[in-house]
N, C-alpha and C positions, 0 to 999 in steps of 0.2 A: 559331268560328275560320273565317276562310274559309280555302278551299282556291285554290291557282293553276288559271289552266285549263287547264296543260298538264299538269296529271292526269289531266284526262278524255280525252287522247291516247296513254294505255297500253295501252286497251283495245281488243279487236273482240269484235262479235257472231257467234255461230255457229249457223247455223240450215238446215234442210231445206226440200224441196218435191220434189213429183212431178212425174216425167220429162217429161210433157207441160207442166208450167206454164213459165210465164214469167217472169225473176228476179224481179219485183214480187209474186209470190206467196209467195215466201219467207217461212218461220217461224222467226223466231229464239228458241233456243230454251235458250242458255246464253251467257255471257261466258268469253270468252280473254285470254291476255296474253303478253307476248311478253318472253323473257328468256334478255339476252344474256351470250354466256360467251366472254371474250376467247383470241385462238387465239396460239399460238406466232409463227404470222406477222405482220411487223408491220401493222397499220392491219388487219388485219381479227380480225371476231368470229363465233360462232356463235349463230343466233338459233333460238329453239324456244317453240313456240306452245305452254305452258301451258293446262289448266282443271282441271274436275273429270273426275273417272273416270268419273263416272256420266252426264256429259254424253258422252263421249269415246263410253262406250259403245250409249246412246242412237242416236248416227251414226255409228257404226262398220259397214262391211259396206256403206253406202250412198253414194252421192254427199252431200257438203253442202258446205255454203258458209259460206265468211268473207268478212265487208264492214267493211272498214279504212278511214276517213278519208282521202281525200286533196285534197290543199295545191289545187286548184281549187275547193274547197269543195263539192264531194260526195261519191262514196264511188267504192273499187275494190273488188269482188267478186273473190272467188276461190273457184273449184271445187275442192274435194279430191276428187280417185278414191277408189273403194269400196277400191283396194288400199293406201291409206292404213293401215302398221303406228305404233299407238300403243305407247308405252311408257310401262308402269304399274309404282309401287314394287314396290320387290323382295323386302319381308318379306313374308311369306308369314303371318306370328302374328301382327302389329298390321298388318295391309294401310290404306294411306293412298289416299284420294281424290284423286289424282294422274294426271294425264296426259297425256304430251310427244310432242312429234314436232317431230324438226328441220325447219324451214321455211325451205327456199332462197330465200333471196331476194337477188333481183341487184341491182346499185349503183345502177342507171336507175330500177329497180321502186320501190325504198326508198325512193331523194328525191323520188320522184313522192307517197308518203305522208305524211301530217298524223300520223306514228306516233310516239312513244315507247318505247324500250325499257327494261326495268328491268335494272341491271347486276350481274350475281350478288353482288355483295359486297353489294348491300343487302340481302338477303337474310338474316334474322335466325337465326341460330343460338341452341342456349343458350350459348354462351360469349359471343355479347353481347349475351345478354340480361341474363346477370350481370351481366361487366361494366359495362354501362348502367343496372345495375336498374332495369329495366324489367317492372311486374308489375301489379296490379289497381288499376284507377282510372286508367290509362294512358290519353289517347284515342287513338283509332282514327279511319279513318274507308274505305271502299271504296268504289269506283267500277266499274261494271256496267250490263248491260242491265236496262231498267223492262220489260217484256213489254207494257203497257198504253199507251205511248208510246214505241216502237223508232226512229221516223225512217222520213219516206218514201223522202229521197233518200241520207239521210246516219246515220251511229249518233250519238241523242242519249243520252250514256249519263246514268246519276243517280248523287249523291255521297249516299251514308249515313253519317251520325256516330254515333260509340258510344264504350264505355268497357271495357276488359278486364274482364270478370268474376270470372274464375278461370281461374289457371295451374295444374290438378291433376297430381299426380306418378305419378295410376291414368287410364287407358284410361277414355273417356264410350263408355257404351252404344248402337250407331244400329242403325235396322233394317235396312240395307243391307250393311252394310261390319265389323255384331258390335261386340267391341270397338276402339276408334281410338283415339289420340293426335289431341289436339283442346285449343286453345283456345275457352272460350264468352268471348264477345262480348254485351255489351247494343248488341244493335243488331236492328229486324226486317229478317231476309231473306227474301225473297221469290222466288215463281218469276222463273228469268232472273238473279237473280243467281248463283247456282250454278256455282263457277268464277272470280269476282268474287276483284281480288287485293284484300286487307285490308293496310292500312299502319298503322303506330304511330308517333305522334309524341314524341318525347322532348325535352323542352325543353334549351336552351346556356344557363345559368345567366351574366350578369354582372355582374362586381363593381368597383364604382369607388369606390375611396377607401375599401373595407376596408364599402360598403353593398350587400347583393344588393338588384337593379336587376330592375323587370320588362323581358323580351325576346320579342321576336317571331323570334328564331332559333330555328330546330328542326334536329332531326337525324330524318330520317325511314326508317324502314324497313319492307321487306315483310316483314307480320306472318304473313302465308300466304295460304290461300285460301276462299272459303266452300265447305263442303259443305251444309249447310240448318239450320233451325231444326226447334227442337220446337213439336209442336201442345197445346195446352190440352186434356184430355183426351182424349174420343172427338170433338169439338167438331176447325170448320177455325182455330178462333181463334190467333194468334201466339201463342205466349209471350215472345214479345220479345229470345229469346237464339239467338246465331248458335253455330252451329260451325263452328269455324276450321281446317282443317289446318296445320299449324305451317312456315312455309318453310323449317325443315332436312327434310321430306319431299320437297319439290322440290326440294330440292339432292342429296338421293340419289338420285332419281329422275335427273335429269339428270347424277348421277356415277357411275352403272350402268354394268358393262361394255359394254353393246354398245355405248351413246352412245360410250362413251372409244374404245372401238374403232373408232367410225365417222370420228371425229373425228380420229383419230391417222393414218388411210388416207387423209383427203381433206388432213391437212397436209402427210403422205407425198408425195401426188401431184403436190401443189403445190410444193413443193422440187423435187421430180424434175425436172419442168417447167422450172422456173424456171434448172437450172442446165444441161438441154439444151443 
């Protein structure tokens, strides 16, 4: 299948370097994504730079950097200060590989970007996952940093295709994070993709004259995020299956009280403002 290539405009890379270097030194070192949750007021939204936990925490505490596409056809850099507060899920018994922080961004800054946002409704829950049934042999496919070819001037991201493995109704065992909630994916993930959002394609069946017809409509949604693969024994070899955090993680993540709270104070302000 091919994919559009305003896929590959969901993503940014997120990567470090020391104080003394200069942005071309930069290591990126996970993929982000950006996902918008529409505000009370009208024509605007709340955007929040998604990835994994474990990248989040990797550059937490330090300065790093996100390098967004933009519409001149290079890239924009952006510093996060070290007092960058991430927000990670809030179970505390199945903790998910999650993690948000709302990312201001102004109306000037945005159209000046080649970005993509992903709009919370596509965001797949199990209710439409049922609904849809949606389950193993589904393809997939995610779009992320290659670590081995980043872009010198610009993010070349890579698309990976796969197929749903297994929807299990028990917690997969990881070394980081114990037991999780987790989609596997046949797909290999690689360092850099880590954070990578994964989407599922589900075909629009149609029927003319009482014949199903094949269709190149899809109905596409994010399936969640990668957190990594297993290794073939003691060996670095793939085994070729991803794990997914499911994106009703990130939707509770991002429907956490402090987010609702934060969000409820800046629509406050904005009314107040507005009616000055």
């Amino acid at each position: 299948m091919r994919i559009g290539e305003n896929v590959k405009k969901c993503v940014v890379f997120i990567g470090t370097k020391k104080p003394d270097e200069p942005l071309e030194k930069i290591k990126y070192c996970g993929t982000g994504f950006f996902v918008s949750v529409p505000s009370k007021i009208p024509n605007r939204s709340f955007p929040y730079l998604v990835t994994a936990k474990h990248v989040a925490r990797a550059v937490e505490g330090n300065d790093f950097y996100i390098r967004a596409n933009s519409k001149d056809g290079n890239s924009t850099i952006f510093k996060a200060g070290n007092a960058i507060k991430w927000c990670f899920h809030p179970d505390s018994t199945y903790p998910a590989d999650v993690a948000v922080f709302h990312f201001p961004l102004t109306t000037d800054i945005y159209k000046s970007l080649d970005c993509e946002m992903i709009e919370v409704g596509m965001l797949m829950t199990e209710k439409i996952r049922q609904e849809e049934a949606i389950g193993e042999g589904d393809e997939t496919f995610s779009v992320g940093l290659f670590s081995k070819h980043t872009g010198n001037e610009k993010n070349l991201p890579i698309i990976r295709m796969g197929n749903i493995a297994m929807i299990s109704d028990e917690p997969v065992q990881t070394t980081d994070f114990g037991n999780m909630e987790a989609y596997l994916v046949e797909m290999r993930s690689i360092g850099g993709l880590s954070g990578s959002p994964v989407f599922v394609l589900k075909p629009i069946p149609i029927t003319i004259d009482d014949w199903l017809v094949p269709t190149s409509r899809w109905r596409v949604y994010l399936l969640g995020l990668i957190h990594g693969h297993w290794k073939l024994g003691k060996s670095d070899a793939n085994a070729g299956i991803a794990m997914v955090v499911p994106a009703s993680k990130i939707l509770e993540t991002i429907s956490c009280q402090e987010l609702e709270n934060l969000r409820d104070s800046i629509e406050a302000n904005a009314i107040a403002k507005n009616n000055s």
